[in-house]
N, C-alpha and C positions, 0 to 999 in steps of 0.2 A: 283262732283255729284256721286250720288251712282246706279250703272245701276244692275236691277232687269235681271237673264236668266230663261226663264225657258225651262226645261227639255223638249227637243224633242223625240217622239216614233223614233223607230228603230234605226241606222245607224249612224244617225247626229253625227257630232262632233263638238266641240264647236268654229273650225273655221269656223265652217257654221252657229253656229249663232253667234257669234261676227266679223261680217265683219269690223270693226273700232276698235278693243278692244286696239289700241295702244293710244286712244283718252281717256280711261279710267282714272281717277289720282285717285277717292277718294275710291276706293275698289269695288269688286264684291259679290252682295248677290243673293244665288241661292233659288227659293220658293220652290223647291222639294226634300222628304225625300228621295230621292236615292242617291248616290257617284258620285263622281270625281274619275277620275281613275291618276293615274301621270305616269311617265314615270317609266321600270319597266326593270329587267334584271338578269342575273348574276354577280359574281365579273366581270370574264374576260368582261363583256358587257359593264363594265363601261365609259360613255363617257371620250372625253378629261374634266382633272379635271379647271374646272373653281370656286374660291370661291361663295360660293350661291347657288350652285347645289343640288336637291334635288330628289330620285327615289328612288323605293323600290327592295331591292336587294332580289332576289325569292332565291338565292340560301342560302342566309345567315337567311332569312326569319323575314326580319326588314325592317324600313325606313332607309333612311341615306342621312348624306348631306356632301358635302365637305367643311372645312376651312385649314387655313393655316398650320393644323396641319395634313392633310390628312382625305380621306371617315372615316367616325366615325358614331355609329348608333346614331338613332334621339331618345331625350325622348319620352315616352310615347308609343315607337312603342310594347312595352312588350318583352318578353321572346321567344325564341324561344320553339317550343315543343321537349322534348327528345323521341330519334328513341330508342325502346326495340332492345338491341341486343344479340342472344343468341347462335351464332355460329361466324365462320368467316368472316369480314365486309370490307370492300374500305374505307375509310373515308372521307368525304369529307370538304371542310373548312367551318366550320358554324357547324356542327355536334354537337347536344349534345346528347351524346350518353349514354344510361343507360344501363350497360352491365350484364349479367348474366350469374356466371358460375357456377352454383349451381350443373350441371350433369355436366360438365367434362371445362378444361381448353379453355380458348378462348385466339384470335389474331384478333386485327385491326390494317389493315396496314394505314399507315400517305398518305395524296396524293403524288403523285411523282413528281409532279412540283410546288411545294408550292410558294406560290408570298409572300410579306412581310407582314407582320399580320394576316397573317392567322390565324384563331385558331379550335380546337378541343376541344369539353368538354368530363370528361369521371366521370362516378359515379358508384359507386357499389353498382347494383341493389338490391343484394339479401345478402350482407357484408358475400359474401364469397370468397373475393381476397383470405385471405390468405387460406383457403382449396384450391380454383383451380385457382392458378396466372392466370392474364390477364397481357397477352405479349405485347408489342405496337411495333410493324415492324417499322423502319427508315423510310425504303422502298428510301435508295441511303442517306438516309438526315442524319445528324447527331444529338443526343440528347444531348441537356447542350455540344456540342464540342465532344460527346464522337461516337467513331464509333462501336455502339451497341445497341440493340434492349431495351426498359427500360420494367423492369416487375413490375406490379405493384402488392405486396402480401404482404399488409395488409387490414385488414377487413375493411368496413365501410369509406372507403375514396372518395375523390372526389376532384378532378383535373383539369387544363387547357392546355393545350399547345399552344402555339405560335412562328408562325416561325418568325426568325426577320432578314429574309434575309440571312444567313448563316448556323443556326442552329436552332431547335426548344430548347425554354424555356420550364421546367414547373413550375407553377403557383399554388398558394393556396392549396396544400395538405391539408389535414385536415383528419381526425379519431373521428367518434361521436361526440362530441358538440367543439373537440379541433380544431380548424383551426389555422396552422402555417402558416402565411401574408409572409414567406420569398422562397427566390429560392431554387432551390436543387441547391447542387453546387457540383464536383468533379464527381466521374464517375459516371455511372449508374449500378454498381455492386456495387459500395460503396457509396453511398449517404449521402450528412451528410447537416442538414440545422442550421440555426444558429437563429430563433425565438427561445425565453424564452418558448412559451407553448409545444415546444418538449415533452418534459419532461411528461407530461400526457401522450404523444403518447408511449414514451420510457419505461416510467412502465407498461402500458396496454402490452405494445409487451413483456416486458420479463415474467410478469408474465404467459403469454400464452405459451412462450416460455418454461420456466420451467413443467408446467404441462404435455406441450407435450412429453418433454423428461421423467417427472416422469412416464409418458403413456408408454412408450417406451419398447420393449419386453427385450433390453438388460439390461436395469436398473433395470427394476422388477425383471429378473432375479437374476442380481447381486444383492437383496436385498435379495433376498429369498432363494439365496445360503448363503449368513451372517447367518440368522436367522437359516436354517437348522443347517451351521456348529458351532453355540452357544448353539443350544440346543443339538445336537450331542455330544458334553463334558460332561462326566459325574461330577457329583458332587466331585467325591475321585480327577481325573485325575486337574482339575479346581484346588481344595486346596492344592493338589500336586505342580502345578508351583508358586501358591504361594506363599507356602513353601522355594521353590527353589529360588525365589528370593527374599524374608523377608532374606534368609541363605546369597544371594550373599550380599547383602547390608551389611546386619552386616559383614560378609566378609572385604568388602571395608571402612566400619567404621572404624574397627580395624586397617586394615593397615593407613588406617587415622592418627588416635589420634597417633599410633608410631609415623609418623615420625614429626606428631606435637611434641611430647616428644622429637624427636631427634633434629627438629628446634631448641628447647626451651634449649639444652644443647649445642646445636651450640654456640647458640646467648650467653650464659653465657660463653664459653670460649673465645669467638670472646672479650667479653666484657671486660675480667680479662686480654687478653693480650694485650689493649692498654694502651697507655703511657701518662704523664701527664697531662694537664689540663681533658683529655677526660678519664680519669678513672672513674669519677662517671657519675652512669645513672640516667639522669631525664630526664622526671617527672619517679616517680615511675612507677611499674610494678604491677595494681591491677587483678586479676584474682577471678571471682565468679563463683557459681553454679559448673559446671561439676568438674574444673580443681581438682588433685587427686595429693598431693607432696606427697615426701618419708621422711618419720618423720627420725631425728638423723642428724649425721655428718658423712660424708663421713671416713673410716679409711684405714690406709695404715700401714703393720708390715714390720718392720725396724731393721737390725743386724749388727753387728761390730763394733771394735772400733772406729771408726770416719766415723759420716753419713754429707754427706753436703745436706744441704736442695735444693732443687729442687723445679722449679717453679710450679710444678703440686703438691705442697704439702699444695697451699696456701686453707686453707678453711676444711683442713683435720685435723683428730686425729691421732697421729704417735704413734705405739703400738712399745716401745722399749722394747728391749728384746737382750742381750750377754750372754752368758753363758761361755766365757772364762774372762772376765774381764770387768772395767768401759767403760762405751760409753761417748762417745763426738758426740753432734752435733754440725757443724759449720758453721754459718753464714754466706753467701756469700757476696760480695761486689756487689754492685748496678750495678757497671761495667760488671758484668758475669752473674750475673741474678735479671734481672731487675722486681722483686715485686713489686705490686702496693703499694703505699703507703694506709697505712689502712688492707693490707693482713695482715692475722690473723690463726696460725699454733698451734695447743695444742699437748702436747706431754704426755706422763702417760709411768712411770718407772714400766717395768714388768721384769727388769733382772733376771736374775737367778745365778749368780754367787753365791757362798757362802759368801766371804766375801767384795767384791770388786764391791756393784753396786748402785755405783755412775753414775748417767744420767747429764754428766755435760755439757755445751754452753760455746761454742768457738768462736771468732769471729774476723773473716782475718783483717786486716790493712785496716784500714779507716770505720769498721762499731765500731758504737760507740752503747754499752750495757747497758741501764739502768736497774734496778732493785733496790729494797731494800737492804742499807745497802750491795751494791754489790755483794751481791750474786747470784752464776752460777752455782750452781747445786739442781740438786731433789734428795735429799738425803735419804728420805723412798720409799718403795717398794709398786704400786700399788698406788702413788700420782703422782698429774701431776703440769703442768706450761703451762702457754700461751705464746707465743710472738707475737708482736703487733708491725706492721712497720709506726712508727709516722712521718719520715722523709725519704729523697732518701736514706740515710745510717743511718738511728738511729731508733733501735726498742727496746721496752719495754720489760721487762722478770715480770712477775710474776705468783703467786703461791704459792706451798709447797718449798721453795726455803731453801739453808741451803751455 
């Protein structure tokens, strides 16, 4: 059955008019547009928790019922309203607090005996955290595990906390339309959160961050001491150091390219005084554009009767010249001066003797002489001959040969 109450003036409670209502099974309908009131309290009020409990908590300013999961608020009981706060505040749990520090920095302290789910909400009122931080006191309790008061100073944010029994959390930071869904985590001087939408928060912060330093009386300074000291250099003084150093450079070039030239006579003698298979250099040695050779053949002037060729003679023109009698040059054996094969030595008869200047090759035991019709000497004055080492001891003679 469905049993009809209706509202009694003054006092009545509804154990005065339902003297049987344990007899009730199929629901109660009330024919008057006023309330029902339920049972009603603070957190600490709340009864022992039994599943199915239902009472509106004043202090949190919601319904709420208990399941197996703990008090939880009821749908539909709405939003609580936020308290304007614009100096220093107590907090208390259930607070949603819309703070304001537009004229000068604020503190709200956390409650001092927080039970487990507490919570605080914090918003910024007028997005001027970051002009005048809002402080948030412990007040004994710890933040994220940290034993330190959390400041919050960026603009336009909004926040939760919740105690969970050891520590207060916070909850949903967000900055203009970015909400970051994740914890803070590590200290509360160093905060670092790990959602993807950071990143929106993180550019908006530096580039504020940059402006406010380019603001800054030292930087501006230091810009406008640059600019002083650029325009303070006169025009002569400016082309002056340029001068000075277009001079060191070319300077340094110079000493450059020498000892590039000095490498480049390294690497050819390094290369004349190795020995067998490793006497020829491949691949070639091609050089373009800047490189500068020294046109002709190296020459070397030579006197006495009997010159023995030397291994620093290979590559050279030997300018012979006695003027007491014929010259002999002679040929060394591979054994004492080891020529590359293919070394290649020109010689031009400049004697002076009157009658006796014959420029003739001589050649020690074991080097064997070829030439034309055997012939071993430069018999006119002012003619030359080559020799050409075609084997470890066998080299070629030709020329003006007689």
């Amino acid at each position: 059955m469905t049993t009809v109450i209706t509202a009694l003036s003054g006092s009545n409670t509804i154990n005065q008019m339902m003297h049987n209502v344990n007899k009730v099974r199929t629901g109660i309908t009330f024919s008057s547009n006023a309330a029902i009131r339920v049972p009603f309290g603070t957190t600490a009020q709340r009864p022992t928790a039994v599943a199915g409990a239902f009472r509106y908590n004043t202090q949190l300013a919601q319904f709420e019922g208990y399941t197996a999961e703990g008090w939880g608020s009821i749908g539909g009981g709405g939003l609580g309203t936020f308290k304007l706060i614009a100096g220093s505040y107590a907090a208390n749990s259930g607070d949603r607090l819309a703070v304001s520090t537009t004229a000068a920095a604020r503190t709200v302290t956390l409650p001092g005996s927080p039970a487990a789910e507490d919570i605080v909400e914090f918003i910024d009122k007028d997005a001027s955290f970051a002009t005048n931080n809002l402080t948030i006191s412990r007040n004994g309790s710890t933040i994220e595990g940290s034993s330190a008061n959390l400041v919050a100073d960026i603009s336009s944010t909004n926040f939760f906390m919740q105690y969970t029994g050891s520590t207060w959390e916070v909850f949903g930071v967000s900055s203009g339309e970015t909400t970051v869904g994740a914890d803070l985590t590590g200290t509360t001087s160093t905060a670092t959160f790990s959602a993807a939408g950071l990143a929106k928060i993180a550019l908006a912060n530096t580039n504020s961050q940059f402006a406010a330093k380019l603001a800054t009386t030292v930087h501006s300074a230091a810009l406008a001491n640059t600019n002083a000291y650029i325009a303070s250099m006169s025009t002569d003084v400016q082309l002056a150091n340029t001068n000075a150093f277009i001079t060191a450079v070319s300077t340094r070039e110079a000493a450059h390219t020498a000892n590039t030239l000095s490498h480049l006579a390294n690497t050819n003698s390094f290369t004349v005084r190795k020995t067998g298979a490793e006497q020829t250099m491949q691949p070639s040695l091609v050089v373009a554009n800047t490189f500068v050779a020294q046109h002709g053949m190296p020459m070397r002037t030579t006197g006495g009767n009997t010159v023995t060729l030397a291994l620093a003679d290979n590559g050279k023109l030997l300018m012979c010249t006695n003027s007491g009698s014929a010259m002999n040059i002679r040929i060394p054996n591979n054994s004492s001066v080891a020529f590359p094969v293919g070394a290649e030595i020109s010689l031009v008869n400049v004697l002076t003797h009157a009658t006796a200047n014959t420029l003739g090759f001589v050649n020690t035991a074991g080097v064997i002489l070829n030439s034309k019709e055997a012939a071993n000497s430069v018999a006119d004055r002012f003619t030359s001959a080559t020799l050409k080492k075609t084997a470890t001891n066998t080299w070629l003679l030709i020329g003006n040969l007689a």
